[in-house]
C-alpha positions in Angstrom: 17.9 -30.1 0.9 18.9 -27.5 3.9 16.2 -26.5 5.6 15.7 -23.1 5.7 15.4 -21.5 9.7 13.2 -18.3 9.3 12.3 -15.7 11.5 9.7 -12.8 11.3 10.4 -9.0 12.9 6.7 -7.7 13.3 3.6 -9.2 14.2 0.9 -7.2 13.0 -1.8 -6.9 10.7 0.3 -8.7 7.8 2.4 -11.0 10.0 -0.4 -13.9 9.5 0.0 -13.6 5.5 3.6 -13.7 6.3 3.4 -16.6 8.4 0.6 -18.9 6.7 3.0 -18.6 3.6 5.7 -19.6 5.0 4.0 -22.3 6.7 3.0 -23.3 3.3 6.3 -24.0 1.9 8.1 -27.2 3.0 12.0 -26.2 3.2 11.4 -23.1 5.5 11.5 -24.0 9.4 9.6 -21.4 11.3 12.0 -20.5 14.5 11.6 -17.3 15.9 8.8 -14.4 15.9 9.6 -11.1 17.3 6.9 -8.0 18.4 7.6 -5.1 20.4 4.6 -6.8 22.0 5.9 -10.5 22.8 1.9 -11.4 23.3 1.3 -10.7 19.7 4.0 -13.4 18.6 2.5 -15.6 21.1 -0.8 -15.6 20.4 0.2 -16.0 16.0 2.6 -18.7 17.2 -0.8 -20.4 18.9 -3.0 -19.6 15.7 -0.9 -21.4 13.5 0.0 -24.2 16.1 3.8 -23.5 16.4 6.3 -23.2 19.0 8.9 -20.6 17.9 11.3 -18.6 20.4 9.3 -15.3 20.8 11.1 -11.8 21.1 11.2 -8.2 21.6 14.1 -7.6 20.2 15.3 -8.0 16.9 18.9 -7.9 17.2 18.9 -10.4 20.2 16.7 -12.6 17.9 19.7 -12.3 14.9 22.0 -13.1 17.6 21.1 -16.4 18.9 18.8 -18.0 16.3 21.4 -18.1 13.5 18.7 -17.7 10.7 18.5 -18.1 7.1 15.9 -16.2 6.6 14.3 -13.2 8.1 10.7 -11.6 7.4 10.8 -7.3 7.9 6.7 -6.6 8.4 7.2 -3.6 10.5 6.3 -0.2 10.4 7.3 1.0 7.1 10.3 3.6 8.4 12.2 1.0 10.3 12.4 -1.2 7.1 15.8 0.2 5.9 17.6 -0.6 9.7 15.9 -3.4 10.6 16.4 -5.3 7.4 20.2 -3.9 7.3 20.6 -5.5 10.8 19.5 -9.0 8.9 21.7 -8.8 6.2 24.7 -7.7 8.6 23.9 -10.7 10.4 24.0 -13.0 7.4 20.7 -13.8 6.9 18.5 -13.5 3.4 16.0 -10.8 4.2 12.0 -10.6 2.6 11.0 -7.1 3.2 7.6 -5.7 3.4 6.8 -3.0 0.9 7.7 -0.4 0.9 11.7 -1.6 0.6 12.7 1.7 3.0 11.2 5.2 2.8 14.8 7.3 1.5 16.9 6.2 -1.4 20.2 5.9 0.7 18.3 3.5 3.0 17.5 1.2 0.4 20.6 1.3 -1.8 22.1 0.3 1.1 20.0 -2.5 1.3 21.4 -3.7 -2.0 25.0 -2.9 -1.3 25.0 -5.0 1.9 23.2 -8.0 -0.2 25.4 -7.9 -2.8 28.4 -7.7 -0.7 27.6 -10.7 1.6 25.7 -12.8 -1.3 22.6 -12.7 0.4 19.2 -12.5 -1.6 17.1 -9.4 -0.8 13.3 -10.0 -2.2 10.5 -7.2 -1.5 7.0 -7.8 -0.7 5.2 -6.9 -4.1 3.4 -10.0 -4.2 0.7 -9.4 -6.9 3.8 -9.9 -9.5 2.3 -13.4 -8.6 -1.2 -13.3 -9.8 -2.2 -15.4 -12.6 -3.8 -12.5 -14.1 -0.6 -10.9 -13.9 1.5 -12.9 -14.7 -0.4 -14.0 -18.3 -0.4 -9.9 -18.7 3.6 -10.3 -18.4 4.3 -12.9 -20.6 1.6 -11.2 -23.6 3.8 -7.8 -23.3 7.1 -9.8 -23.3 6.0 -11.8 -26.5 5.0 -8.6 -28.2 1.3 -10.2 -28.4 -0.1 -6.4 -27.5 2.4 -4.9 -30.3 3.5 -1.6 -29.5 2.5 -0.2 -25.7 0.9 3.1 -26.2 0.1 3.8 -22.2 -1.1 2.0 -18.9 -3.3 3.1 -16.4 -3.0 1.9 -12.8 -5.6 2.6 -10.3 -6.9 2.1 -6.7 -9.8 3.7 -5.1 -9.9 2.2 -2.0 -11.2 3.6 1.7 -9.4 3.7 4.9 -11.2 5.4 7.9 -10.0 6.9 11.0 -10.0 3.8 13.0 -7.5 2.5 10.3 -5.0 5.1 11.4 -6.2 4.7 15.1 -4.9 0.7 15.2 -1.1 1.8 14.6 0.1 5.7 15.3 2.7 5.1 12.4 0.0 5.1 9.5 0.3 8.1 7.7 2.8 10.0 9.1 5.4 11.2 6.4 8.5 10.2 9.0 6.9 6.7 9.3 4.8 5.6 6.7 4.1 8.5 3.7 0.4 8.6 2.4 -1.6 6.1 0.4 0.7 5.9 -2.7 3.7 5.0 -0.4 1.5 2.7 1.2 -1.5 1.0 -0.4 -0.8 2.0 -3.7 2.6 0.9 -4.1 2.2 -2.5 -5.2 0.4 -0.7 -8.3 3.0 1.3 -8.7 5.7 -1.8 -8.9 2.8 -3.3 -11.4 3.2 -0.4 -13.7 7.2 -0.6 -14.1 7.0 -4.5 -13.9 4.7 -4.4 -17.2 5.3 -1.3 -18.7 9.2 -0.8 -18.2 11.3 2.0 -16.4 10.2 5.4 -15.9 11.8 8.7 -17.3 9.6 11.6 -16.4 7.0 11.9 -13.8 4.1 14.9 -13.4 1.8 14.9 -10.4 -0.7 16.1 -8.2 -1.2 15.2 -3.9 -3.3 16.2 -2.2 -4.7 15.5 1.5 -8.9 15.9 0.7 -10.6 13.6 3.3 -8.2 12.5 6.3 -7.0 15.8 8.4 -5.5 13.1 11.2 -2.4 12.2 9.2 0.1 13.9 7.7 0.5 12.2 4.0 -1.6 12.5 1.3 -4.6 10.8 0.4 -4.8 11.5 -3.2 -2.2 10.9 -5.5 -2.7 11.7 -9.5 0.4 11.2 -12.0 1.3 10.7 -15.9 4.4 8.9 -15.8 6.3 8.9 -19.4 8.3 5.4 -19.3 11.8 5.4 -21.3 10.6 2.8 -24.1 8.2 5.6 -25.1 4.7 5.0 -23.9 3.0 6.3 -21.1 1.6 5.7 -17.7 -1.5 7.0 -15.7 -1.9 6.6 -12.3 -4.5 7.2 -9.9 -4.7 5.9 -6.1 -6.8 7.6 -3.3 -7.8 6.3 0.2 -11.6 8.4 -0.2 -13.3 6.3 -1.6 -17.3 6.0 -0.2 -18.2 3.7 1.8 -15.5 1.3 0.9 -13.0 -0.5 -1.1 -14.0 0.1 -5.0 -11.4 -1.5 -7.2 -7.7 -1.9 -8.2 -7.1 -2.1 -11.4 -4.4 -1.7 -14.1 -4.9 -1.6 -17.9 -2.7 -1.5 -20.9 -3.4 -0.1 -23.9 -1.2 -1.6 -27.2 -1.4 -1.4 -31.1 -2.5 -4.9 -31.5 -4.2 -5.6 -27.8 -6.3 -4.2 -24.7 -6.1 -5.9 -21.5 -7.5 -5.4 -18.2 -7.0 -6.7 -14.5 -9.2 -5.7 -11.7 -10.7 -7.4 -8.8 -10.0 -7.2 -4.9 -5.6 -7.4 -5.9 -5.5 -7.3 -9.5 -6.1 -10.6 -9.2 -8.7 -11.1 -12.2 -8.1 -10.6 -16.1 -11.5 -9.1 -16.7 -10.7 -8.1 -20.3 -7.6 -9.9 -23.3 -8.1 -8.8 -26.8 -5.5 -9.2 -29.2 -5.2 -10.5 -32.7 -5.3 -13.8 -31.8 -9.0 -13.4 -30.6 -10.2 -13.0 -26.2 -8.3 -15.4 -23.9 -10.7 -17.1 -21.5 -11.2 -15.0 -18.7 -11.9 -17.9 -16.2 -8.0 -19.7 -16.7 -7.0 -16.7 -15.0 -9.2 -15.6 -11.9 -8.4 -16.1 -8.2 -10.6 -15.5 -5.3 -9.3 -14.0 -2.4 -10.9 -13.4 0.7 -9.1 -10.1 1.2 -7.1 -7.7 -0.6 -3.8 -9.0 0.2 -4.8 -12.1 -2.2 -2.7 -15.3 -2.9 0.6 -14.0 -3.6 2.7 -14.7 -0.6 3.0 -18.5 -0.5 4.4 -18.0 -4.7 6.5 -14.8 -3.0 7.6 -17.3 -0.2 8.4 -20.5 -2.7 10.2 -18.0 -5.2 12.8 -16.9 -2.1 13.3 -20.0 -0.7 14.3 -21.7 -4.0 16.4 -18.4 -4.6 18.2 -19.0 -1.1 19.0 -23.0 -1.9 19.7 -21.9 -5.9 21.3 -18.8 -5.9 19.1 -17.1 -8.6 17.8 -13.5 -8.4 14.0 -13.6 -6.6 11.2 -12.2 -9.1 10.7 -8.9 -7.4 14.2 -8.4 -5.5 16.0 -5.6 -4.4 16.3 -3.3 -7.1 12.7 -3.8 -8.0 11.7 -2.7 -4.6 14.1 0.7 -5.1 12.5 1.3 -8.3 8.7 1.4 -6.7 10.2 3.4 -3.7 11.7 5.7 -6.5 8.7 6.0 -8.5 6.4 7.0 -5.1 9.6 9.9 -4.1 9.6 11.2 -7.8 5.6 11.6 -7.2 5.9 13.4 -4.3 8.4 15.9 -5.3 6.8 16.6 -9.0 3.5 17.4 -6.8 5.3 19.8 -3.8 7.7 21.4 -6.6 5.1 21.8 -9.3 6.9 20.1 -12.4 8.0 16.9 -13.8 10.6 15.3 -12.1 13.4 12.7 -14.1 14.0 9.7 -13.1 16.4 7.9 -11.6 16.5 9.7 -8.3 20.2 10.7 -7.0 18.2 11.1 -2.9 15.0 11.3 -1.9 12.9 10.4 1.4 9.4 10.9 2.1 10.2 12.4 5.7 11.3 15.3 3.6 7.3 16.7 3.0 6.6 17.0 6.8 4.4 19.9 7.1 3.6 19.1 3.2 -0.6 19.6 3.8 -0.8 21.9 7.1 -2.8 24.2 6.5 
């Protein structure tokens, strides 16, 4: 089997996730790192004991290295040209979350994969959680019965020095608030299990964190197209630090519940059939970024030598992206907003919460 030269633009807080995973998997052939700061590359190359051509610029990198596959982990509002630049250059392209921050950006995105038969994944890795994925399969089966509503939520804290580390972090041209970025892969949980959304209603607000620009509380009721109903609830506020994210589903014939560090463990399974043991289920991670990566990895690299469609691809990350716009507009226009969403871009709310 072809193995599978990789690259990875941006080498910064995620990049090691990035990198251990795809260390992890045996096809992929780590060739090149690029950094707008070369000494970060060089110093993840020496962490993980490799010897990959180190750049500061991306397209140079494309140029020469003739990759298969190419890693986006940089700030969150040069996703939609950096990971255009991979796919023009014929290379399979794993984009951090969120997908782009404007609809055209990321439609884009899937015109240029489709056109060049490329597979475009996103980085929604908790799809990959046991937990999750045992959730998945119960709704899919009908084991819950009929889906009255979800809830999704993550009350989690990020401080001043979090912002501090990178000037992009909250800064509505750059980044958005915490639903665009920390509660997103919530967000992608809530469509992934409880279907497409129709109608959103919602309230941001920035409460705690007058150094950025984005919100850093975000409160919604989603109505989904099959009927039922979603709840969400993220906020960045949270005293003194991380409390939970969790996402619940509430059904005719079963309750379920996943919570931990990354939803990560099924802390309650009722249905007819009796409670599933909890323990088959639960994963540890040492952070909240969890396990999911190397499954992300393994799932695009078998996609790239198969052909198949990746478990959260292109579309799926448009939809998340959609979702976190349709938010933001309900809450600065003050009414529900239907989905899909013909434009959008979070840049658009600059000046949003001066006050």
């Amino acid at each position: 089997m072809k193995r599978i030269r990789y690259g990875l633009v941006g080498c910064g807080r995620i990049a090691a996730n990035h990198l251990k995973a795809a260390c992890a998997c045996e096809g992929i052939e780590v060739a090149a790192l690029c950094d707008l700061a070369p000494s970060k590359g060089e110093d993840l190359a020496e962490k993980f004991s490799l010897h990959p051509v180190v750049y500061r610029d991306y397209e140079k990198m494309l140029e020469q290295e003739h990759l298969d596959l190419v890693a986006v982990a940089t700030d969150s509002g040069s996703h939609g040209t950096i990971a255009a630049a991979c796919l023009w250059a014929g290379c399979s392209t794993l984009v951090e979350k969120p997908i782009a921050l404007s609809i055209a950006e990321a439609e884009n995105l899937l015109s240029l994969a489709s056109k060049k038969g490329l597979v475009l994944a996103v980085c929604h890795q908790n799809r990959f959680n046991r937990a999750v994925q045992r959730v998945k399969q119960a709704v899919d089966r009908g084991e819950l019965g009929r889906i009255f509503h979800l809830s999704a939520s993550v009350l989690w804290n990020r401080g001043e020095s979090y912002y501090r580390q990178a000037d992009w972090r909250g800064r509505w041209e750059s980044d958005g608030g915490v639903l665009m970025n920390q509660c997103i892969h919530n967000i992608d949980l809530l469509r992934y299990l409880g279907g497409e959304a129709a109608e959103v209603f919602a309230y941001t607000d920035r409460l705690n964190h007058p150094y950025i620009e984005g919100e850093d509380l975000g409160l919604a009721v989603v109505r989904f197209a099959n009927g039922s109903y979603g709840l969400l609830e993220g906020t960045s506020n949270i005293f003194p630090e991380n409390l939970e994210e969790t996402l619940s589903i509430y059904g005719e014939k079963g309750t379920v519940r996943i919570g931990g560090k990354s939803v990560n463990r099924l802390e309650i399974f009722r249905t007819e059939s009796g409670e599933e043991d909890l323990s088959a289920f639960e994963e540890v991670p040492g952070n909240i970024y969890g396990f999911g990566h190397t499954a992300l990895y393994r799932d695009v690299a078998e996609c790239i030598q198969t052909g198949r469609q990746p478990l959260c691809n292109g579309e799926d990350g448009l939809r998340a992206l959609e979702l976190v716009l349709a938010v933001y507009q309900s809450a600065a226009e003050h009414r529900p907003v239907s989905l899909p969403l013909k434009e959008g871009w979070s840049g658009a709310y600059k000046g949003r919460f001066d006050r």
